[in-house]
Every structure is written in C-alpha cells, then in structure tokens.
DRENDO-1510 file (C-alpha; in Angstrom, 1 decimal, always signed):
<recs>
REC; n; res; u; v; w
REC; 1; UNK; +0.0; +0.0; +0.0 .
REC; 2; UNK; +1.2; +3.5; -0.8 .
REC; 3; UNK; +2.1; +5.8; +1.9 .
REC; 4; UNK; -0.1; +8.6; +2.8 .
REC; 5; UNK; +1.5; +11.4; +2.6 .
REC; 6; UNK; +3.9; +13.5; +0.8 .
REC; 7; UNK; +6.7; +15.9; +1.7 .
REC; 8; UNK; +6.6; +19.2; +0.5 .
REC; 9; UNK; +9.0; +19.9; -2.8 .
REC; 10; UNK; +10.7; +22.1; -0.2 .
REC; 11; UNK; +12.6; +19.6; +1.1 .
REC; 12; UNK; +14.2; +18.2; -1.8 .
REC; 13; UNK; +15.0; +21.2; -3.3 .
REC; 14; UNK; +16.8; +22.1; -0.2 .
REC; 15; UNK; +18.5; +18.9; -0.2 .
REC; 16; UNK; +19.8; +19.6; -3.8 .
REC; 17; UNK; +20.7; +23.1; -3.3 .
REC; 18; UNK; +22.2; +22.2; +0.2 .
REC; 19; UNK; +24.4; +19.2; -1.8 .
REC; 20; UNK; +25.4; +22.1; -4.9 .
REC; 21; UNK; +26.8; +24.0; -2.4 .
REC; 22; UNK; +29.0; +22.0; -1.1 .
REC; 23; UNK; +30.0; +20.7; -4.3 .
REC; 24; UNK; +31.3; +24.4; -5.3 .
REC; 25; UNK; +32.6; +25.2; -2.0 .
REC; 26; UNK; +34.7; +21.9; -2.1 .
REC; 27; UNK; +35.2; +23.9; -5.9 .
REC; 28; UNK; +36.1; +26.8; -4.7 .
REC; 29; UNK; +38.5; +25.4; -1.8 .
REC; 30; UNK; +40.2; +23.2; -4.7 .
REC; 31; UNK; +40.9; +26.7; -7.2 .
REC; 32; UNK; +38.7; +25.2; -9.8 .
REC; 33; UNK; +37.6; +27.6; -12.7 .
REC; 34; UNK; +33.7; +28.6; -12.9 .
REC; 35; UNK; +33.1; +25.8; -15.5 .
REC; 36; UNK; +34.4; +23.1; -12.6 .
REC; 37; UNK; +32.2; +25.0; -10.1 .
REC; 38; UNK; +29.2; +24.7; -12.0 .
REC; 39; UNK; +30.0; +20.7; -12.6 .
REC; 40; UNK; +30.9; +19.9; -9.1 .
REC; 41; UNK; +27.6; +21.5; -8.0 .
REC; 42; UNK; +25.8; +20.3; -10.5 .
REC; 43; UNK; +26.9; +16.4; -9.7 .
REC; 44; UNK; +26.7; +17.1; -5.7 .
REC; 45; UNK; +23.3; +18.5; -6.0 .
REC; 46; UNK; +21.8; +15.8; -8.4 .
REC; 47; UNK; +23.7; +12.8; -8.0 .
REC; 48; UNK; +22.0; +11.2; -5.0 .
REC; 49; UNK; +18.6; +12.0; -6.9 .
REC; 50; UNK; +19.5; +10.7; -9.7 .
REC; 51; UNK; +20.7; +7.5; -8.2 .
REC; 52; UNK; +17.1; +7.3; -6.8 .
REC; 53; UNK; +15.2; +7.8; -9.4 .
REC; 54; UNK; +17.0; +6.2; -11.9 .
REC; 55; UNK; +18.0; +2.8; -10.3 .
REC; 56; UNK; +16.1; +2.1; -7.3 .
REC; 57; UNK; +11.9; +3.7; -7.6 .
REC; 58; UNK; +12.2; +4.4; -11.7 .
REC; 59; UNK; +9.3; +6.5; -12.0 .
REC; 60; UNK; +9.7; +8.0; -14.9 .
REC; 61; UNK; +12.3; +11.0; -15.9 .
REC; 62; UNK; +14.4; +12.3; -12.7 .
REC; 63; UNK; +13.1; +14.7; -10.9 .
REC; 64; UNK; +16.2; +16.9; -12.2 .
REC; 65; UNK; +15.4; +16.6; -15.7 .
REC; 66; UNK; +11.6; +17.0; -15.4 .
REC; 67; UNK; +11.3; +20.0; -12.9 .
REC; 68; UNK; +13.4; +23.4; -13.7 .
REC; 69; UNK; +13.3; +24.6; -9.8 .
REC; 70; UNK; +15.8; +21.5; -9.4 .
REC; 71; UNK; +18.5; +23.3; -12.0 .
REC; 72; UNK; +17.4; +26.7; -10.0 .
REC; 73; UNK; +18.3; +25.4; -6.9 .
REC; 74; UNK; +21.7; +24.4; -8.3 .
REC; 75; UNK; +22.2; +27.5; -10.0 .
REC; 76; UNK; +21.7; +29.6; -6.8 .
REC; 77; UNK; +24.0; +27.1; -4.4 .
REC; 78; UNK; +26.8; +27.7; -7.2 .
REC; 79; UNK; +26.6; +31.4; -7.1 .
REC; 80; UNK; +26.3; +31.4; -3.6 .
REC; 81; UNK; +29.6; +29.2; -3.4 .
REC; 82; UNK; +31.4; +31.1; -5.7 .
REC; 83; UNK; +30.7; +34.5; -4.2 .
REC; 84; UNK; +31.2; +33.5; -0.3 .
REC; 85; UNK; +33.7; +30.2; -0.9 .
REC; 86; UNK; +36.8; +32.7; -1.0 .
REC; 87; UNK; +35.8; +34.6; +1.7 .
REC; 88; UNK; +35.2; +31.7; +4.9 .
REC; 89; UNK; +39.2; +30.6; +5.0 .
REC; 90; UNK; +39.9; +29.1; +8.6 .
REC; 91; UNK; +35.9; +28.5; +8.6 .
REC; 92; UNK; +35.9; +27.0; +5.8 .
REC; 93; UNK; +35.8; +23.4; +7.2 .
REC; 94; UNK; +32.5; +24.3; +10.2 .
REC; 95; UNK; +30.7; +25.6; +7.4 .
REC; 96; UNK; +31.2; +22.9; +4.7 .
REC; 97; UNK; +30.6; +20.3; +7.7 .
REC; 98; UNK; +27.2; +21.9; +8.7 .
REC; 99; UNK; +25.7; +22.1; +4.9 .
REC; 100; UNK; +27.0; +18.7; +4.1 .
REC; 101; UNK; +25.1; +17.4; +7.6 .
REC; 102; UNK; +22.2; +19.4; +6.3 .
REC; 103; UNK; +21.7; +18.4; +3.2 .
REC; 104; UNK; +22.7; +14.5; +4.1 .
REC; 105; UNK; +19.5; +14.6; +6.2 .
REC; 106; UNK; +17.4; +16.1; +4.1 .
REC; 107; UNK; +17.8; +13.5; +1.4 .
REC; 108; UNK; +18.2; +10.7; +4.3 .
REC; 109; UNK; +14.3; +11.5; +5.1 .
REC; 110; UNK; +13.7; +12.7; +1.4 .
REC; 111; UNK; +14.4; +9.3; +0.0 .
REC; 112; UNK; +13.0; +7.5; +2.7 .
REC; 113; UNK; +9.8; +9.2; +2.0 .
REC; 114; UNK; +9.4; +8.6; -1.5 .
REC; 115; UNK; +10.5; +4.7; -1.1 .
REC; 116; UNK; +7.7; +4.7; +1.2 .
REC; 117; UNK; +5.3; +6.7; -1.3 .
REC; 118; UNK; +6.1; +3.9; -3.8 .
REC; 119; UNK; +4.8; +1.1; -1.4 .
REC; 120; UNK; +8.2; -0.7; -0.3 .
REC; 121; UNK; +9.3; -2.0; +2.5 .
REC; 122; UNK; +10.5; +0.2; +5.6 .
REC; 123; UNK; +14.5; -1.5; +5.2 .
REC; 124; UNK; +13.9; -0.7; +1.3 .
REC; 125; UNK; +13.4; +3.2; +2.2 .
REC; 126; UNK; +15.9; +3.0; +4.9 .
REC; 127; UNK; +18.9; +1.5; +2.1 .
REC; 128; UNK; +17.0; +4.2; +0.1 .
REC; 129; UNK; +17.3; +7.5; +1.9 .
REC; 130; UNK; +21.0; +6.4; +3.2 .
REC; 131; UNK; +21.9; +6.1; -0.6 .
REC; 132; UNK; +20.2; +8.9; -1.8 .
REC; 133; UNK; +21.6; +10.9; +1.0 .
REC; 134; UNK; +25.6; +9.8; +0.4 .
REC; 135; UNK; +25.2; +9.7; -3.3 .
REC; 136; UNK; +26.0; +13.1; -4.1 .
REC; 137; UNK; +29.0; +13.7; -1.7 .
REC; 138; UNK; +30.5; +10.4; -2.7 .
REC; 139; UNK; +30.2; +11.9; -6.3 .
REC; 140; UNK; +31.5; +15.3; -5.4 .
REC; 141; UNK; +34.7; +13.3; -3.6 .
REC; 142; UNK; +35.5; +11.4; -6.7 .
REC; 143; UNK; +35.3; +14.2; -9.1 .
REC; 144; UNK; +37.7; +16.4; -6.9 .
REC; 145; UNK; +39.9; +13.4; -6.3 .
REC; 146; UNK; +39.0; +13.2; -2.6 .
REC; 147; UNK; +38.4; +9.9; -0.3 .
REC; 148; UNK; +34.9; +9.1; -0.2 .
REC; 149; UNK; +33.8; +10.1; +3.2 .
REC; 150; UNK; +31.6; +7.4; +2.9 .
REC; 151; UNK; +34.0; +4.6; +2.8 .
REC; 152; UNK; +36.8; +5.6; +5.1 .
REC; 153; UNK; +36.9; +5.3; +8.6 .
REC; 154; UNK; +35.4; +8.6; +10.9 .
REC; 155; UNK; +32.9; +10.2; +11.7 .
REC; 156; UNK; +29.9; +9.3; +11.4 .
REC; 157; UNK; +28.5; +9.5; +7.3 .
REC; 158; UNK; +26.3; +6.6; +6.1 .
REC; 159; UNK; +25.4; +5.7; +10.0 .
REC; 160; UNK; +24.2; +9.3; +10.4 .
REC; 161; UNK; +21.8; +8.9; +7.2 .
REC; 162; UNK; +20.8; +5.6; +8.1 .
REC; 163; UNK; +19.8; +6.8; +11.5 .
REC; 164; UNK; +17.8; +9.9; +10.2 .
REC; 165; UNK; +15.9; +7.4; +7.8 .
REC; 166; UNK; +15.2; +5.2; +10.5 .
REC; 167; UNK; +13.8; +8.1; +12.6 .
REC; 168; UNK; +11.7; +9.3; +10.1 .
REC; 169; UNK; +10.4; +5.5; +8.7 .
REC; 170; UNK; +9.7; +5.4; +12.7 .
REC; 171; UNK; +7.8; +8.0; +13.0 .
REC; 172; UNK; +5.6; +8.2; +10.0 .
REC; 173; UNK; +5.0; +4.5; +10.1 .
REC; 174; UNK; +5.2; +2.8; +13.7 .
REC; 175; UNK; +3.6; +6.0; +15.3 .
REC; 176; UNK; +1.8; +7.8; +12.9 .
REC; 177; UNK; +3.4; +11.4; +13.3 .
REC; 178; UNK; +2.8; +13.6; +10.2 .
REC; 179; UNK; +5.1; +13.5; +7.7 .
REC; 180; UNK; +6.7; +17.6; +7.8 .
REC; 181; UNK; +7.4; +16.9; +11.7 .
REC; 182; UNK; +8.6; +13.4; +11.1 .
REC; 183; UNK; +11.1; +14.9; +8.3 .
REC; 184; UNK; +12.3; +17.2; +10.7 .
REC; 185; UNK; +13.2; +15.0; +13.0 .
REC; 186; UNK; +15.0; +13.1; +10.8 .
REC; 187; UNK; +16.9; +15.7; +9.4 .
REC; 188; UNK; +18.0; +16.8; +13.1 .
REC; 189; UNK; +19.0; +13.0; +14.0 .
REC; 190; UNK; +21.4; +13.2; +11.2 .
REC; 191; UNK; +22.4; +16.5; +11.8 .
REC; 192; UNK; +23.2; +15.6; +15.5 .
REC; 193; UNK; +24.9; +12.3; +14.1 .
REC; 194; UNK; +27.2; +13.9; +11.8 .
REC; 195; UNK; +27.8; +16.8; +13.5 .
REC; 196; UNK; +28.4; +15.2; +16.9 .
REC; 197; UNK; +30.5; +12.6; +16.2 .
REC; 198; UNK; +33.0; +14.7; +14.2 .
REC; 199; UNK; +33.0; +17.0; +17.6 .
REC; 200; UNK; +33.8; +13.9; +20.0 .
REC; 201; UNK; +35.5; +12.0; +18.2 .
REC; 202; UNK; +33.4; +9.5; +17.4 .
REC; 203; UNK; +34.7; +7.3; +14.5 .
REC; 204; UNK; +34.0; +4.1; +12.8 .
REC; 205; UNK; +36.3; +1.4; +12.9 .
REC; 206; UNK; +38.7; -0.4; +9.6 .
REC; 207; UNK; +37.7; -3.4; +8.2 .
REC; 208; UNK; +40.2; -6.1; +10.0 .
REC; 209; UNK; +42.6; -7.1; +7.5 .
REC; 210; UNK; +44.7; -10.4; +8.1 .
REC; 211; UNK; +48.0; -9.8; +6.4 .
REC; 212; UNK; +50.1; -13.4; +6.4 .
REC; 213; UNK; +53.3; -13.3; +7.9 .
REC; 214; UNK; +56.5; -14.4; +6.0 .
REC; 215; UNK; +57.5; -18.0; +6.9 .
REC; 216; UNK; +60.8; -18.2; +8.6 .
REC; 217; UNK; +63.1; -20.7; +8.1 .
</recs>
C-alpha cells in the first residue's frame, strides 16, 4: 500500500541546493575555474537524486530533468559558493561540515519518503534515503579526487543517514506522526549524528585485515 503522505518539494529542493553547495565550496577550496564549479555543484546537487530515481523507484524522468526549480536550486547554491567560498578561510571546514550534515538529512528523510510513497518496504526506504543521501558527496569526492567520506573510517556518514531514515520511517510508520514533523526529526538526527560525532570523536572502525606473515626458516 502507498504511503499517505507527501513531503513538500521544499525539502528536496533544499536537499539539492544544500548538496550544490557544497559541491562548489569543495570547488572553490580546490581553485577550480567557474566551469568546474558549475560541474561539481551540479553532480553534488543531483547525484544522489538521480541515483534514486534512476536505479532504485524508476518512476519516470528524474526529478532533475523534469522540474526546472531543481537546475534553480543548483544554479543559486553555485553562485552562492562562488561569491562566499573565498571569503570563509579558517571557517571553511564548520561551514562545509554543517551544509554537508544538512543536506545529508534532508535527502536521508527525502528518500525514505518517497520509497515509502512507492509502497516498499521500511528497510527498502531505509537502504534508500541512506543512498540517496551519500550519493552526491560520494560523487562530489570522486570528481575532486577526494576519499569518499563514505568509505573511510570517521565520523559518522552513512550511520548518520541511516539513522535519520530510521527516525523518520519510525515516525511516519510505527507512530503515525505527520510526515513535515517526522522529516524534521530526521533531518536533526542526522544532523546531531554527523555533526556530533565529528565534535567527539566518534569514528568508525577499519575493516580487519589479516595480512600473512613471512615464513621463517
């Protein structure tokens, strides 16, 4: 059965232009020219929608490429990067941390959502909103030849998005909380994940590797 309820357009708009930003402040921190701005953003903003749309619900065009207000959202984050990016220096890292936080929850609860609007599972929208919500900064890492956050140990990433879906797939589903409050909840779980854990210290561990030792004799 379909969920009942839809998220405004709000939220993933915010979660693209949230993602674009940090896409060309990552940009702007690596001396790219405006035409690597505008692709970083671009991929940053998009690339965890189009991950959703494409591969995992498929229903029909991506939202990207069949709503302008997407491309708008982009177009502002990018101007926005480009005009304050050279001007945060020694901030420059608390400011790229909070919007990436940001917009990681709002497309945690954002993918979540529409999994749920499509009829699957809660785990389905959980595996969902986590990848829609790491999809763009992994694409963002890769294109300015940066680790992955998502696959290194550290702070807290994928468990932060995971845990935001959960939250909201909780709350709209096991007790019945409207889907705007729900949202923000989940958005502020992952906040507080991300955020938090990069302020304590808390990390994820390595894989255990077992290397073989050289026989002797």
């Amino acid at each position: 059965m379909a969920a009942e309820f839809d998220l405004p357009l709000a939220f993933d708009l915010a979660a693209t232009g949230l993602f674009a930003l940090s896409g060309a402040l990552r940009a702007v921190k690596k001396g790219y020219d405006v035409a690597g701005l505008v692709t970083l953003a671009l991929v940053a903003g998009v690339g965890g929608g189009l991950l959703r749309d494409g591969i995992f619900l498929q229903n029909g065009p991506p939202a990207v490429v069949s709503d302008y207000r997407f491309l708008y959202a982009v177009a502002v984050a990018a101007t926005l990067g480009w005009w304050f990016g050279s001007h945060l220096e020694t901030r420059f890292r608390v400011v790229f941390l909070v919007v990436d936080a940001l917009g990681l929850g709002a497309y945690a609860v954002v993918g979540a959502q529409k999994t749920l609007d499509a009829g699957l599972s809660i785990p389905a929208a959980v595996l969902v909103g986590a990848i829609n919500a790491v999809g763009g900064g992994m694409l963002r890492d890769v294109l300015s030849r940066e680790e992955p956050e998502v696959f290194k140990p550290g702070g807290y990433y994928a468990v932060a998005a995971v845990g935001g879906a959960l939250v909201f797939c909780g709350l709209v589903k096991g007790v019945d909380v409207d889907g705007v409050p729900a949202a923000v909840a989940g958005i502020v779980a992952t906040f507080a994940l991300r955020v938090l854990s990069v302020r304590f210290g808390w990390s994820t561990r390595a894989a255990p590797s077992r290397s073989r030792r050289p026989r002797e004799g």
